[in-house]
C-alpha positions in Angstrom: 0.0 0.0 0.0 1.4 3.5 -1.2 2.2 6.0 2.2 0.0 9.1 2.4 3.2 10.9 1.6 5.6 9.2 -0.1 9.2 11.0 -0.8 11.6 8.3 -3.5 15.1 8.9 -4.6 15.1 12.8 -3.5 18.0 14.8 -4.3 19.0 18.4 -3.3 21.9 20.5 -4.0 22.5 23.6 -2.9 25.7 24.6 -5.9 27.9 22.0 -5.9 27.5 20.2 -2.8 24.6 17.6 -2.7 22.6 18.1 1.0 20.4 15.0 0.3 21.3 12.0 -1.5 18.2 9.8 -3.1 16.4 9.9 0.5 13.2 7.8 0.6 10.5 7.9 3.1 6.9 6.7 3.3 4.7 8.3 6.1 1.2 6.9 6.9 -2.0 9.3 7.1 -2.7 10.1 10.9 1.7 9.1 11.6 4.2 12.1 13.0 7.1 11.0 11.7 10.5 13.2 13.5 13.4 13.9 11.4 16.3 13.4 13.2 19.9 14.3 12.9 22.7 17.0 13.6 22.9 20.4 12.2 24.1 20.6 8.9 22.6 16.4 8.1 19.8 17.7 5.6 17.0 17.3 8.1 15.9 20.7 7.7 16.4 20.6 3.7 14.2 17.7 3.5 11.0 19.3 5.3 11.8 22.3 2.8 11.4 20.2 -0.1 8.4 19.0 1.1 7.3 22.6 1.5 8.1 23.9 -1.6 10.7 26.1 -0.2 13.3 24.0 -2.2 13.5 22.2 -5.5 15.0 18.9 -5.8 17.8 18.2 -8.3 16.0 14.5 -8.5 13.5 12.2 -6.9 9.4 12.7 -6.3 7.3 13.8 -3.2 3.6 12.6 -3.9 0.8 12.9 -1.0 -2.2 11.2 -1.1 -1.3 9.6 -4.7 -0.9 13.0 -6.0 2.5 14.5 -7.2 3.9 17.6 -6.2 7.4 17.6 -6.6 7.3 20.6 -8.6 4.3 22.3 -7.2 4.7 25.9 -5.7 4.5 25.9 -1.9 0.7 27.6 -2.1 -0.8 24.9 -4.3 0.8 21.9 -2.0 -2.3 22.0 0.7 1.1 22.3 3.4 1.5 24.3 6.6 4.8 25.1 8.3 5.6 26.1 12.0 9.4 27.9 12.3 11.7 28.2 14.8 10.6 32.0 15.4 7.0 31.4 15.3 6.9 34.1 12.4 3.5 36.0 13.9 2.7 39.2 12.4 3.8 41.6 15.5 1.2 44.5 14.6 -1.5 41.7 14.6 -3.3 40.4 17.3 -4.0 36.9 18.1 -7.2 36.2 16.0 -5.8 38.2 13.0 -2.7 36.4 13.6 -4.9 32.8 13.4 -7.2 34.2 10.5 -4.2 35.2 8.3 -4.1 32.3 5.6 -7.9 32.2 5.8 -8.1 35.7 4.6 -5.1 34.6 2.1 -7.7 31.7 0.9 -10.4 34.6 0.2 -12.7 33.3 3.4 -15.0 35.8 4.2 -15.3 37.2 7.4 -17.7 35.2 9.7 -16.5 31.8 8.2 -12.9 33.0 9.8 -14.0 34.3 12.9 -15.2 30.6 13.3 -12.9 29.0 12.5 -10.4 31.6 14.4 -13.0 30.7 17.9 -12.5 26.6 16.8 -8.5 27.2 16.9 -8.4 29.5 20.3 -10.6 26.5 21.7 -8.6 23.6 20.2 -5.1 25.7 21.6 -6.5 27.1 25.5 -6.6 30.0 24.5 -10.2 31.1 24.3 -10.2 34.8 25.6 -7.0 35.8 23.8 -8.3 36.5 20.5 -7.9 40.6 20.9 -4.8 40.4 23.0 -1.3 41.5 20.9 1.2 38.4 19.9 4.1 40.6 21.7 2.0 40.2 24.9 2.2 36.7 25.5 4.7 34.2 26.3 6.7 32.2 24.1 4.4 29.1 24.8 1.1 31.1 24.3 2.8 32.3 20.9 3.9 29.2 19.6 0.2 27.7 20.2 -0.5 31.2 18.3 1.8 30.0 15.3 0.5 26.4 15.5 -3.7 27.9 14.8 -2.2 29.7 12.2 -0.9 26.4 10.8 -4.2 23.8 11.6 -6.7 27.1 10.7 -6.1 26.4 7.0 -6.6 22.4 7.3 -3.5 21.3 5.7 -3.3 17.8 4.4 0.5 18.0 5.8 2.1 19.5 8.6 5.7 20.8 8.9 7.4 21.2 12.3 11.1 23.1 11.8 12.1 22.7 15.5 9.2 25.2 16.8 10.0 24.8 20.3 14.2 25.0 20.5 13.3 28.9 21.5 11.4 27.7 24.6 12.8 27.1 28.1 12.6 23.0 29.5 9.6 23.4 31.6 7.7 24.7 28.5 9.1 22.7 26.2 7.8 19.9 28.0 4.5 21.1 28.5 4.0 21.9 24.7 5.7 18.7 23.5 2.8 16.7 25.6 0.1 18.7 24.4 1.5 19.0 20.2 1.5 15.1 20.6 -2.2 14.8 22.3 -3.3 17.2 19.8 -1.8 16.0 16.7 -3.5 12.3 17.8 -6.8 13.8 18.1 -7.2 15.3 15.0 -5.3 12.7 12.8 -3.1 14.9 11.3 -0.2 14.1 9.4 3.3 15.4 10.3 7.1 15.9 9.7 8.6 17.2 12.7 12.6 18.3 12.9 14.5 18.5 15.5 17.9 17.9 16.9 17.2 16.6 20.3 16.5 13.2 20.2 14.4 13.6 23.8 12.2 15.1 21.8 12.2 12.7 19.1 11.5 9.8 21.7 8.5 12.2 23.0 6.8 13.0 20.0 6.8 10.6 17.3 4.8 7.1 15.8 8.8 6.5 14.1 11.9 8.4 13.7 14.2 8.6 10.8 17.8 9.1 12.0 19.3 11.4 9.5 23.2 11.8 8.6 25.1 13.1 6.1 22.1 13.6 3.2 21.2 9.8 3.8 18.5 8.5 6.0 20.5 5.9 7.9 17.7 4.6 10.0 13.5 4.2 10.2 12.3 2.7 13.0 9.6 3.4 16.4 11.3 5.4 18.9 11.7 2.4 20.9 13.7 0.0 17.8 16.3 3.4 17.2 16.6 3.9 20.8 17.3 -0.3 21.8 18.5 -1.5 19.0 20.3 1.3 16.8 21.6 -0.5 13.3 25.2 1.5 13.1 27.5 3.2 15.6 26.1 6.6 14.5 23.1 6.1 15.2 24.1 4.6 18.3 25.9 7.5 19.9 23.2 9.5 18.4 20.7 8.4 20.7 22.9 8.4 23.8 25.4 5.1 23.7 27.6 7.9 23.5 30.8 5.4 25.3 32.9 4.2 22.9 35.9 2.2 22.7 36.9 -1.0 20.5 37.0 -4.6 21.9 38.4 -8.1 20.8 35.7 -10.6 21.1 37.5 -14.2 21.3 35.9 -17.5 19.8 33.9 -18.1 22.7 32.2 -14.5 22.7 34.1 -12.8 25.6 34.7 -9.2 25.6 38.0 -7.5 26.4 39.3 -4.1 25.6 40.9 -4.6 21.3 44.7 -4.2 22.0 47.5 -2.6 19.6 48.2 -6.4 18.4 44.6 -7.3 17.6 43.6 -8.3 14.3 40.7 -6.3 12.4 38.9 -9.6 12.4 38.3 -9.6 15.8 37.8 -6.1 16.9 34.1 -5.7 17.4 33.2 -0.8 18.0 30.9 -1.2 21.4 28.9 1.6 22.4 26.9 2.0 25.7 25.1 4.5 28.3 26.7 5.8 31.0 23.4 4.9 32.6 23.6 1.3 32.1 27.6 1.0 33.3 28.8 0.8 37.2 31.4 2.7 38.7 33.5 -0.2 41.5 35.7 0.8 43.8 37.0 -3.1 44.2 37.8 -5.7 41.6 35.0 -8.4 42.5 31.6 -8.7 42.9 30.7 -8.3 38.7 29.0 -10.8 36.1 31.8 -12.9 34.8 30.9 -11.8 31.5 30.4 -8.1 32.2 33.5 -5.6 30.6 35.5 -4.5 33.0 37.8 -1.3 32.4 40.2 -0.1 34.8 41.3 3.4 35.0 41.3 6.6 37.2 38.1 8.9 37.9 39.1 12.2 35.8 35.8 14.1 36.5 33.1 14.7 38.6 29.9 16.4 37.8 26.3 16.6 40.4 23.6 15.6 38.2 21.0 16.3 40.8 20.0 12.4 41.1 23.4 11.7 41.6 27.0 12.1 39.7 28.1 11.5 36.4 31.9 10.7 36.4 34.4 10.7 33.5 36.6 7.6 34.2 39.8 7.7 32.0 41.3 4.0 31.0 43.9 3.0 28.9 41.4 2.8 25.8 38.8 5.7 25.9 38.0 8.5 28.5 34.3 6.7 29.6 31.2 8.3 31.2 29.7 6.3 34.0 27.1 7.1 36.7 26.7 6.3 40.1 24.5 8.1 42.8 27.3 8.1 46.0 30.4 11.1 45.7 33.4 9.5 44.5 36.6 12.0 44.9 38.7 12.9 41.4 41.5 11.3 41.4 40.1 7.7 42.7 41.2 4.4 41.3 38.4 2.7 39.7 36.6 0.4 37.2 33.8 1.0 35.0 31.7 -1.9 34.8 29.4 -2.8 31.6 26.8 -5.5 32.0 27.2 -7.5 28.7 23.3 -7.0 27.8 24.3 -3.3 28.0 26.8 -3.1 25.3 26.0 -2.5 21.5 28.1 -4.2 19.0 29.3 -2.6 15.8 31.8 -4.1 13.3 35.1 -2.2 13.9 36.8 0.2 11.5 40.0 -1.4 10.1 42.7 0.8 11.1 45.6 2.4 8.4 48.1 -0.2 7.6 
């Protein structure tokens, strides 16, 4: 069955230097999908396309069946929230909500209700006559997402709305786009950078890297069981370090003398590791490293300690105060660790 919108082989350069190399996507009527990745990945360049804002060097978008690869943004039935909510300031809130209505040719008592639907949909009944500059930046980006919902787009296009919000906010909003985008069925492309908000928000999450789409998958499959080292410290297995793994399957930090065949690039939390203070008391096949702790930092549930070794400087947290300077190991259960096929080294 053909996704609602389906994106296949899409290509965009900007001059010489290609942003997105033959992505492909499918996203299901009613499904937020997050686009995920690092500044600079193509993440942002992808919802554009989709948009209209930017025309591929290759590939199709189609929604609903329908092609509009080449379509300018207003025929493409699309609405976009920005970073900087982009209200009119001389506006108020209503004229602010109406604005693409009045764009549309609505006349005027069909947008004051469906202006009154969006202020009830939003919380925000009693603010149609109030100024945009007068409310917070939560109350404005609800603004900015009426605006988007008013016109009844068959898509809509999140570009990071809420990295101009503080956490407490941010959290707030993130609960209430979610419960709001499930209620009304609407399908949506949200970016973002912070994989928190990733996990929060979306039905899947593609992990985005270099102009490729290296992995699809429900927040749960990306964040458990990431396919590639990337995607892996992406999403917070941000240790690293390589390791020989013998015939039997054992696990020991990869040494200057091991073979390529036999290093194996593990990633894991700091989360998921111990910090010991004495050599026994571990799983016989856990990983043990041995080193010095480098770093202390309060975390407010506890302390997150930088613990250098003779292979990597390692994260590892632990909820008792452990003075710099202290001889210690960092313990990794062996269900913790994530296995990756290690890069063979310059002869």
């Amino acid at each position: 069955m053909t996704p609602y919108l389906a994106i296949e082989n899409l290509s965009v350069a900007y001059g010489g230097t290609t942003v997105l190399d033959r992505v492909s996507l499918g996203v299901e009527r009613g499904e937020m999908i997050a686009l995920l990745g690092s500044s600079g990945c193509g993440k942002t360049s992808l919802l554009r396309a989709i948009a209209g804002f930017v025309q591929p060097s290759g590939g199709t978008i189609k929604v609903d069946g329908v092609d509009i690869t080449h379509l300018p943004p207003e025929k493409r039935a699309t609405a976009m929230m920005f970073q900087s909510y982009a209200l009119w300031p001389h506006m108020n809130v209503a004229a602010n909500i109406g604005y693409g209505l009045r764009m549309r040719g609505w006349k005027a008592d069909a947008i004051a209700a469906r202006v009154a639907d969006m202020l009830k949909l939003l919380q925000l009944e009693g603010y149609g006559a109030r100024q945009v500059m007068q409310l917070s930046g939560g109350q404005r980006q609800r603004v900015a997402l009426g605006r988007a919902l008013a016109v009844d787009p068959h898509l809509l296009l999140l570009d990071e709305p809420m990295s101009n919000l503080d956490y407490k906010v941010r959290l707030e909003l993130r609960h209430e786009l979610r419960a709001l985008q499930r209620r009304i069925g609407i399908t949506a492309v949200y970016v973002t950078h912070d994989r928190e908000e990733a996990l929060t928000l979306a039905d899947r999450i593609a992990v985005i890297d270099a102009g490729k789409i290296v992995q699809v998958g429900a927040p749960e499959d990306i964040f458990h069981h990431p396919e590639s080292a990337f995607v892996a410290g992406f999403m917070g297995a941000d240790n690293a370090l390589d390791v020989a793994q013998s015939g039997t399957g054992g696990l020991s930090p990869a040494l200057a003398g091991t073979p390529d065949a036999a290093r194996r690039r593990a990633h894991f939390r700091s989360d998921a590791a111990l910090l010991a203070l004495a050599s026994t008391g571990h799983a016989p096949d856990a990983l043990v490293l041995s080193g010095i702790v480098a770093q202390s930092v309060y975390v407010g549930h506890g302390y997150r300690y930088r613990v250098r070794t003779e292979n990597a400087d390692l994260w590892v947290e632990a909820p008792e105060r452990v003075a710099e300077g202290t001889v210690a190991a960092v313990v990794v259960p062996r269900a913790a660790l994530l296995l990756f096929p290690g890069e063979a080294r310059p002869g």
